[in-house]
MMTF fields as JSON, N, C-alpha, C and O atoms, coordinates in Angstrom:
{
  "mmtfVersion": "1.0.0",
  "mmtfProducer": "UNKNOWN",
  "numBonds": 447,
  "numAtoms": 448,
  "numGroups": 112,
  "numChains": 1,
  "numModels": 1,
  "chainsPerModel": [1],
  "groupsPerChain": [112],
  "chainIdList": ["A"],
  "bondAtomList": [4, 2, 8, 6, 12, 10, 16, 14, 20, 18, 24, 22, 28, 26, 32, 30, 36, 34, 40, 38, 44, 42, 48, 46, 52, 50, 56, 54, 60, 58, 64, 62, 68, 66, 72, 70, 76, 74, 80, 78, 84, 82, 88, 86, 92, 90, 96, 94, 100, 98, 104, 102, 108, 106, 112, 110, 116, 114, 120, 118, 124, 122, 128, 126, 132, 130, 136, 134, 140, 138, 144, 142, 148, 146, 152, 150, 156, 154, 160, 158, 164, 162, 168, 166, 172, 170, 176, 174, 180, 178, 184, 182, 188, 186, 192, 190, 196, 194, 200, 198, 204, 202, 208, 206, 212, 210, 216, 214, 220, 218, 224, 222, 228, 226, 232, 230, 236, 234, 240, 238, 244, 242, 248, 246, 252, 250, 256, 254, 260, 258, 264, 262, 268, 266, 272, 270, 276, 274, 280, 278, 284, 282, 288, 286, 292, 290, 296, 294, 300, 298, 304, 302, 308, 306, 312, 310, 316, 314, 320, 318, 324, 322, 328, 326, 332, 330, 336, 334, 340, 338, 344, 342, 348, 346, 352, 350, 356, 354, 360, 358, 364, 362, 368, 366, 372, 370, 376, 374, 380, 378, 384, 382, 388, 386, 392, 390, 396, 394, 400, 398, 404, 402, 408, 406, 412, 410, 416, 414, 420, 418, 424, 422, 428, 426, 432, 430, 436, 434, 440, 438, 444, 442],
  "bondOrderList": [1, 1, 1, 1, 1, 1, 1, 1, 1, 1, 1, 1, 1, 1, 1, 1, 1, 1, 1, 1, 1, 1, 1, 1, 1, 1, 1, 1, 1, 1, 1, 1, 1, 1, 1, 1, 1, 1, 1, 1, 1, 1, 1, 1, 1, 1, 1, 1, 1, 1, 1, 1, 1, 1, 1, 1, 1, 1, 1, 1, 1, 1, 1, 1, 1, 1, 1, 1, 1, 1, 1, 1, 1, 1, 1, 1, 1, 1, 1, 1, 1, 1, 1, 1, 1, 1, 1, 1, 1, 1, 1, 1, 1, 1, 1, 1, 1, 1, 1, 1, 1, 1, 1, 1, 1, 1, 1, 1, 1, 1, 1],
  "groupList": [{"groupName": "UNK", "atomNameList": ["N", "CA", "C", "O"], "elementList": ["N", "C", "C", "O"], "formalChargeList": [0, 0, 0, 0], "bondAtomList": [1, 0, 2, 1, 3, 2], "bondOrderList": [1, 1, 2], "singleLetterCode": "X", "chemCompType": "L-PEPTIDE LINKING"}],
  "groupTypeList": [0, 0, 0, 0, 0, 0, 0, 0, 0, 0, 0, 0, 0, 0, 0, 0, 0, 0, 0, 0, 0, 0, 0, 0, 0, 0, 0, 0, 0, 0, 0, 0, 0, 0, 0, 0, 0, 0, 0, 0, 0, 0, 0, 0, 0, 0, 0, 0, 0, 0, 0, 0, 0, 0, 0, 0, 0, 0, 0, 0, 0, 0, 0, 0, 0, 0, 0, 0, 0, 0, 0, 0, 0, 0, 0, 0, 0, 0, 0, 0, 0, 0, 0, 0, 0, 0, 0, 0, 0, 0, 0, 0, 0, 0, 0, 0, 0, 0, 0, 0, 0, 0, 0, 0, 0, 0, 0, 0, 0, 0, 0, 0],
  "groupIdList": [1, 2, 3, 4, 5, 6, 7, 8, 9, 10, 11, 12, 13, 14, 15, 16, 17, 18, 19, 20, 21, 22, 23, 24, 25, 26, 27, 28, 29, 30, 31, 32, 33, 34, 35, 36, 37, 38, 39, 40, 41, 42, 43, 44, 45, 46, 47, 48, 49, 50, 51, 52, 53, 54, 55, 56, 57, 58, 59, 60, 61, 62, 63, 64, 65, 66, 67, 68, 69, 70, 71, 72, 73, 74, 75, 76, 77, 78, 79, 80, 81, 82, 83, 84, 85, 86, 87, 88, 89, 90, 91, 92, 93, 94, 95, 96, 97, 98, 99, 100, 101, 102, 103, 104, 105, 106, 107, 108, 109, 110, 111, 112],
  "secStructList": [7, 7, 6, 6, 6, 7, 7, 7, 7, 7, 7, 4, 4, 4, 7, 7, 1, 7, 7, 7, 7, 2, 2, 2, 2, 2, 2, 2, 2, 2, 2, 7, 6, 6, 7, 3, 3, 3, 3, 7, 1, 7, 2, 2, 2, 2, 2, 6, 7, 7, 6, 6, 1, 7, 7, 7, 7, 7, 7, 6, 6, 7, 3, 3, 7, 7, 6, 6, 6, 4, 4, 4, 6, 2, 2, 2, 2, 4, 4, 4, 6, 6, 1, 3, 3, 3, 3, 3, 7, 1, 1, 1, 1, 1, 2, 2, 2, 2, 2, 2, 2, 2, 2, 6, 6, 6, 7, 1, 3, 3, 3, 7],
  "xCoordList": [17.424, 16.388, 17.007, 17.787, 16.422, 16.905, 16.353, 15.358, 17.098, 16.103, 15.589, 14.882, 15.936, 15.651, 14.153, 13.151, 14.012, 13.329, 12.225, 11.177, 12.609, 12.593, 11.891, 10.717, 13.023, 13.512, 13.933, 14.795, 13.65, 14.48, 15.937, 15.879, 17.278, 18.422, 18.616, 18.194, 19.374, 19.581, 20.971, 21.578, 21.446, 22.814, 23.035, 22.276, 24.374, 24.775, 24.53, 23.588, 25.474, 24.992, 24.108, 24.351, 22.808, 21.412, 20.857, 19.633, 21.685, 21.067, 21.423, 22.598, 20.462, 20.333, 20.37, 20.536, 20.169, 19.374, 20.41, 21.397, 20.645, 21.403, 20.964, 19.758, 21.595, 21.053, 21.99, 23.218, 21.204, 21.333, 21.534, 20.955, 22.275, 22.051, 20.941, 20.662, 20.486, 19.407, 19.412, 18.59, 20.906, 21.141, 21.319, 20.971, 21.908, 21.825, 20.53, 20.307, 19.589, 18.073, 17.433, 16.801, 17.587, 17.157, 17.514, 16.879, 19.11, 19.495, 18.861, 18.644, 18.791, 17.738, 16.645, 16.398, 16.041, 14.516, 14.547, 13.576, 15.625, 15.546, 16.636, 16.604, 17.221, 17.909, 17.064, 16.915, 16.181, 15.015, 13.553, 12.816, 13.074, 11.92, 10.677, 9.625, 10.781, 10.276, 10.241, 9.453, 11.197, 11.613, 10.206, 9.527, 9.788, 8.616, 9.158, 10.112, 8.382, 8.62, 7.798, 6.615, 8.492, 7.38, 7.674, 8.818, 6.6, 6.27, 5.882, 4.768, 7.111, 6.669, 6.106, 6.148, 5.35, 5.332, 3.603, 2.984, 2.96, 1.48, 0.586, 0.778, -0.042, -1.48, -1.426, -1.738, -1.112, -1.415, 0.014, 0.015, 0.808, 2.131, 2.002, 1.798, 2.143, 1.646, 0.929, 1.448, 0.025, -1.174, -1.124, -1.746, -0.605, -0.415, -1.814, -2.399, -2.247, -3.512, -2.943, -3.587, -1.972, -1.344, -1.016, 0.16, -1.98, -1.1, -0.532, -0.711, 0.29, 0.929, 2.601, 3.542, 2.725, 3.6, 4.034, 3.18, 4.879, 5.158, 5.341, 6.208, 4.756, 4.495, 5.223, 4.792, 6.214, 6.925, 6.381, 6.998, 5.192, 4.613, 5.195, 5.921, 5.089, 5.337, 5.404, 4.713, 6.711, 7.49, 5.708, 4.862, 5.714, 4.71, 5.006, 5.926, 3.63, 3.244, 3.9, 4.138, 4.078, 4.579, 3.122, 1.947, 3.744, 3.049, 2.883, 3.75, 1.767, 1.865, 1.907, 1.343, 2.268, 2.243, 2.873, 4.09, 1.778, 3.101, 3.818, 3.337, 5.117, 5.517, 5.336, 6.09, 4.353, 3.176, 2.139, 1.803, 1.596, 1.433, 1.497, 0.645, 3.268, 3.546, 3.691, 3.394, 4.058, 3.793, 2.953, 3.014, 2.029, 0.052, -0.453, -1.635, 0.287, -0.047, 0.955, 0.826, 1.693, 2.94, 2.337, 2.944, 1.185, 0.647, 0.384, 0.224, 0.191, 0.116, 1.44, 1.347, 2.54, 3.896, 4.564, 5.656, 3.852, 4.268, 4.687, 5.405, 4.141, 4.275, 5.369, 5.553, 6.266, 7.631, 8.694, 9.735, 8.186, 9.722, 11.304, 12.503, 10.872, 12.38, 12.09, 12.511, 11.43, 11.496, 12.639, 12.857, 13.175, 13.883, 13.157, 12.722, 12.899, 11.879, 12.711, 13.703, 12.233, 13.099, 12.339, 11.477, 12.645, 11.939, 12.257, 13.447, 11.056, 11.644, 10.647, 9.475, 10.927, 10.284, 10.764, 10.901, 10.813, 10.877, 12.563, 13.26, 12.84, 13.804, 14.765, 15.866, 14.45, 14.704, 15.534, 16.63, 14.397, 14.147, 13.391, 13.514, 12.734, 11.152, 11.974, 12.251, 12.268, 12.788, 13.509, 13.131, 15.223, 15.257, 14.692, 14.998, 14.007, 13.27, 12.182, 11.699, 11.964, 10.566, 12.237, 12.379, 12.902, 13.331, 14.074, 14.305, 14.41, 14.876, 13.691, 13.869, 12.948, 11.235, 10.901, 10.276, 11.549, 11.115, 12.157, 12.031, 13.34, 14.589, 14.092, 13.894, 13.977, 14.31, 12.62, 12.409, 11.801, 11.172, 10.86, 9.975, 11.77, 11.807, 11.85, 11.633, 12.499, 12.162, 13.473, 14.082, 14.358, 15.414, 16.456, 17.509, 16.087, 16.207, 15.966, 15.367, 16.097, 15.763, 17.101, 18.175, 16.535, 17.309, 16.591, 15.429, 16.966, 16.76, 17.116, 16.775],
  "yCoordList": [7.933, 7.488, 6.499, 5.586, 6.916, 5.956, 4.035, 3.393, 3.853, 2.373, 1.69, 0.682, 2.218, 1.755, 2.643, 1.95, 3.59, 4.635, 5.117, 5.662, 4.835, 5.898, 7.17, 7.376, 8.197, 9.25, 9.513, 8.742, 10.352, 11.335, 11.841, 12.527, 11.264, 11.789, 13.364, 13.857, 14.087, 15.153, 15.808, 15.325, 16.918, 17.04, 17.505, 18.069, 17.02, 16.97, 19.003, 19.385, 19.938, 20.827, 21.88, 23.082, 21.181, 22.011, 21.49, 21.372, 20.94, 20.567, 21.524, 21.815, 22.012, 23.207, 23.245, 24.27, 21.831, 21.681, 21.394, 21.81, 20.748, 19.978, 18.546, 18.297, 17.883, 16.46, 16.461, 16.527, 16.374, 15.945, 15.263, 14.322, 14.819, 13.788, 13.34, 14.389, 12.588, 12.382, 13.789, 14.664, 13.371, 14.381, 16.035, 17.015, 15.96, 17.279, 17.861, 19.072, 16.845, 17.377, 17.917, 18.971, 17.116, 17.319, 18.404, 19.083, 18.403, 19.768, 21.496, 22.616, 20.918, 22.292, 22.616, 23.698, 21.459, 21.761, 22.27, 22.873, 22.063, 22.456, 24.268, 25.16, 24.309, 25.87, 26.451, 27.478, 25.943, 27.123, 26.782, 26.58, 26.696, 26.642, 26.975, 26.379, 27.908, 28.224, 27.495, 27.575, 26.922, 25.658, 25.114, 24.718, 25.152, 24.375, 22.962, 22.658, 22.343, 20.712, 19.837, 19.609, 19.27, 18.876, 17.633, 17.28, 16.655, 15.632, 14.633, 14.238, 14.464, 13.761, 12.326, 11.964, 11.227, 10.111, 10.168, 11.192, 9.073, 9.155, 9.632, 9.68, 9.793, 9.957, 8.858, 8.967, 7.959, 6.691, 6.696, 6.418, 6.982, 6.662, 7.707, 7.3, 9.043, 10.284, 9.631, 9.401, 9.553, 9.416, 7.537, 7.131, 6.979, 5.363, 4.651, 3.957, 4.856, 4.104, 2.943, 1.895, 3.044, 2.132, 0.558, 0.267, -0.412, -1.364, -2.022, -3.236, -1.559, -2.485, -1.983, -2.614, -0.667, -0.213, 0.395, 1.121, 0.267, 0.326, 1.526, 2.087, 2.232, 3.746, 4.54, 4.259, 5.414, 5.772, 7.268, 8.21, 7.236, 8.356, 9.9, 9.675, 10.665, 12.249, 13.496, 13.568, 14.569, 15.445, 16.373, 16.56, 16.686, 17.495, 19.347, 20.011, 19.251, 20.501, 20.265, 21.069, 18.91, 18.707, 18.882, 18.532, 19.453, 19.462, 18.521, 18.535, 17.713, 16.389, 16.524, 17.509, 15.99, 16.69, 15.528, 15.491, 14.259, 13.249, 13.705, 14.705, 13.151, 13.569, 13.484, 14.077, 12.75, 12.356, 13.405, 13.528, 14.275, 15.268, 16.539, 17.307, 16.776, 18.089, 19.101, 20.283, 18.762, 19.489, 20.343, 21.442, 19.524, 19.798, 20.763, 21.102, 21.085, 21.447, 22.98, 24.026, 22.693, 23.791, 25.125, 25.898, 25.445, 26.897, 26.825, 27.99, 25.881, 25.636, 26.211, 26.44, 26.209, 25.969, 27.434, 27.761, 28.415, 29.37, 30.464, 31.427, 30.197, 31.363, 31.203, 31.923, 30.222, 29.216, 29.173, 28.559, 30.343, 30.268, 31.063, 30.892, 31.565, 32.671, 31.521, 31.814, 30.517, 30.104, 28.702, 28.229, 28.281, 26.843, 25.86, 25.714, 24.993, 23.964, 22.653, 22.411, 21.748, 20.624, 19.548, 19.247, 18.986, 17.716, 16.323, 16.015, 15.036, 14.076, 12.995, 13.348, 11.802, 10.982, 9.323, 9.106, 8.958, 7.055, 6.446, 5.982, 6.578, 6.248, 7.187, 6.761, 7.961, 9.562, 8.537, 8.299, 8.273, 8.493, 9.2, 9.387, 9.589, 10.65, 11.988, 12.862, 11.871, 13.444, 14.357, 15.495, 13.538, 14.035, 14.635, 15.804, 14.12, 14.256, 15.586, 16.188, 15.84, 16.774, 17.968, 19.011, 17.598, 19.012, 19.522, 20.713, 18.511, 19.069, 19.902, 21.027, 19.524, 20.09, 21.907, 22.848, 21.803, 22.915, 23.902, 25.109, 23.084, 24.153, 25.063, 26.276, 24.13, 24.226, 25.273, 25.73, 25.521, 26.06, 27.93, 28.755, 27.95, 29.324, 29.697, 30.734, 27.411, 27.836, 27.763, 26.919, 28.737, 29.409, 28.229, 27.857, 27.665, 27.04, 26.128, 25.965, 24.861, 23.465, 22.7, 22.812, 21.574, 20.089, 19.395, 19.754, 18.006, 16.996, 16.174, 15.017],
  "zCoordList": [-10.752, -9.841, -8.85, -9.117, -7.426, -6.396, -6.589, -6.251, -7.004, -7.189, -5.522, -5.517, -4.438, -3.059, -2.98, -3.157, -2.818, -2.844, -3.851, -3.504, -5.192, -6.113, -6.165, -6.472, -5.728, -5.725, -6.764, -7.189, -7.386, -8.315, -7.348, -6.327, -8.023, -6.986, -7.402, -8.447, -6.325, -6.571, -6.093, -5.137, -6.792, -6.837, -5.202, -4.414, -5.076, -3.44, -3.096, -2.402, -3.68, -3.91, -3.965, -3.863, -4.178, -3.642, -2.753, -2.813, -1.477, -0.283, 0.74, 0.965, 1.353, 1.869, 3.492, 4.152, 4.054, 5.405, 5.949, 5.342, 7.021, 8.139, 8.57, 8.596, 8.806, 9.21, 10.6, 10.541, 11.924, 13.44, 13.875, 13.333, 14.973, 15.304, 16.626, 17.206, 17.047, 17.768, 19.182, 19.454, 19.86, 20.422, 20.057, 20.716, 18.922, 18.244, 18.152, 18.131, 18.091, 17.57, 18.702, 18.643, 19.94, 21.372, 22.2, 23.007, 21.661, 21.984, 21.318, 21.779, 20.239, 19.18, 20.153, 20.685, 20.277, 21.029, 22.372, 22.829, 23.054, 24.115, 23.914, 24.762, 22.974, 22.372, 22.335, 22.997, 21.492, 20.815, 21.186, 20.221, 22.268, 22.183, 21.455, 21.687, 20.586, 19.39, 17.864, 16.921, 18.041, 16.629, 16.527, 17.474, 15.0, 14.795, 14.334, 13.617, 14.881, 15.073, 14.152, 14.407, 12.929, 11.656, 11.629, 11.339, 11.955, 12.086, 10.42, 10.074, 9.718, 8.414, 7.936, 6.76, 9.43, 9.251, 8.926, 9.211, 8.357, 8.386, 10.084, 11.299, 9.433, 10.606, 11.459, 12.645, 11.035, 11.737, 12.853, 14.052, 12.256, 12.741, 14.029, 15.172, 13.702, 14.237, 15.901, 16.994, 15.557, 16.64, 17.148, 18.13, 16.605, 17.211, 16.866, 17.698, 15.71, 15.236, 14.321, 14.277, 13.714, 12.93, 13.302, 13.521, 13.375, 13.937, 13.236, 13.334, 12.345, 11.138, 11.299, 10.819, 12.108, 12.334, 13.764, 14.271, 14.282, 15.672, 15.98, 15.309, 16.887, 17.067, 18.545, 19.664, 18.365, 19.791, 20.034, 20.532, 19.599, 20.006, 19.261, 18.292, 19.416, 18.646, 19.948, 20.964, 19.38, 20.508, 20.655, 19.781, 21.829, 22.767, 21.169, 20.693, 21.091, 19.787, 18.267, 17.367, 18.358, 16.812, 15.597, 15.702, 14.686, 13.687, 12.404, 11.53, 12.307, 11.605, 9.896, 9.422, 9.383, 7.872, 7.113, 6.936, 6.513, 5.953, 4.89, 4.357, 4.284, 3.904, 2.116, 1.345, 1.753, 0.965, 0.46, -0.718, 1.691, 1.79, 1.495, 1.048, 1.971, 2.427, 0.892, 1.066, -0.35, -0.853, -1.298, -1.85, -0.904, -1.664, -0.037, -0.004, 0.992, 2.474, 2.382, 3.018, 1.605, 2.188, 2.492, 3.233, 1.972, 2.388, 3.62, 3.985, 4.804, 5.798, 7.335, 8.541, 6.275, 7.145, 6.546, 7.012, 5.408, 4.775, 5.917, 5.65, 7.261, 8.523, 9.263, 10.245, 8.895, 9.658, 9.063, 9.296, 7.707, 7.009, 7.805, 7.586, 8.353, 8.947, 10.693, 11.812, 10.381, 11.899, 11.627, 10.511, 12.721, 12.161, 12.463, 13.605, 11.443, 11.373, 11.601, 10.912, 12.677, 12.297, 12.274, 13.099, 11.359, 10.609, 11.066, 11.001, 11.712, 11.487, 11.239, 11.105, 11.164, 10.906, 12.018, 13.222, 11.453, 11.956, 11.775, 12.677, 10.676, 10.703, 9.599, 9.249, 9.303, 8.439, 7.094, 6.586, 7.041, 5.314, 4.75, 3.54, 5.233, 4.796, 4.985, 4.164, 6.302, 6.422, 5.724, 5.449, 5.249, 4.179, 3.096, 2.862, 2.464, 1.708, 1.85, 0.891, 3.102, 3.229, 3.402, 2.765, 4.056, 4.39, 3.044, 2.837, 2.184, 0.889, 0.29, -0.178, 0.315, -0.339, 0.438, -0.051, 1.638, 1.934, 2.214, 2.419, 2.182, 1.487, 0.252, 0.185, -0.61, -2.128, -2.235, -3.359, -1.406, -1.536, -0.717, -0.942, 0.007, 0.948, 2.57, 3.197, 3.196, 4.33, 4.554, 3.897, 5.668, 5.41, 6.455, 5.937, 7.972, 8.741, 8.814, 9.877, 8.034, 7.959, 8.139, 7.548, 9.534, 10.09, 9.939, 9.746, 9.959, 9.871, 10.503, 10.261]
}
């Protein structure tokens, strides 16, 4: 267990995704215009209702889904599996995390 986090850790091995870099990510979106864009921070964060947390707004057709959430939602994102999904959050700690979740579950194209 992550004691920062706690996370259950997991072997380096069954990580399936890619991790970007800011530019790398920008560049995807503008490659593939089709890339579904998964938004893993709260509602609040999402939409800038949060004032407890500082909000830089969310990419134009992102799809919100915290990452709190996303397991109990995944029938939602089941139409995006052969699509490349790229995942982010605030400061990608979450992200990880969601895109391991939807590796490890059937979606074939996952960054972070």
């Amino acid at each position: 267990m992550c004691p920062v986090c706690n996370m259950k850790l997991v072997e380096k091995s069954t990580i399936k995704f890619k991790n970007l870099s800011i530019n790398e990510f920008c560049d995807r979106i503008t490659a593939n215009p089709k890339a579904v864009l998964l938004d893993v921070r709260t509602s609040g964060e999402f939409n800038a209702t949060n004032t407890e947390v500082m909000s830089f707004g969310h990419f134009k057709n992102a799809i919100n889904i915290s990452v709190e959430e996303l397991e109990g939602r995944l029938s939602e994102l089941d139409k995006y599996k052969d699509r490349e999904v790229l995942v982010y959050c605030s400061h990608s700690h979450r992200s990880p995390r969601a895109s391991y979740l939807l590796s490890t579950r059937g979606f074939k194209n996952v960054k972070t």
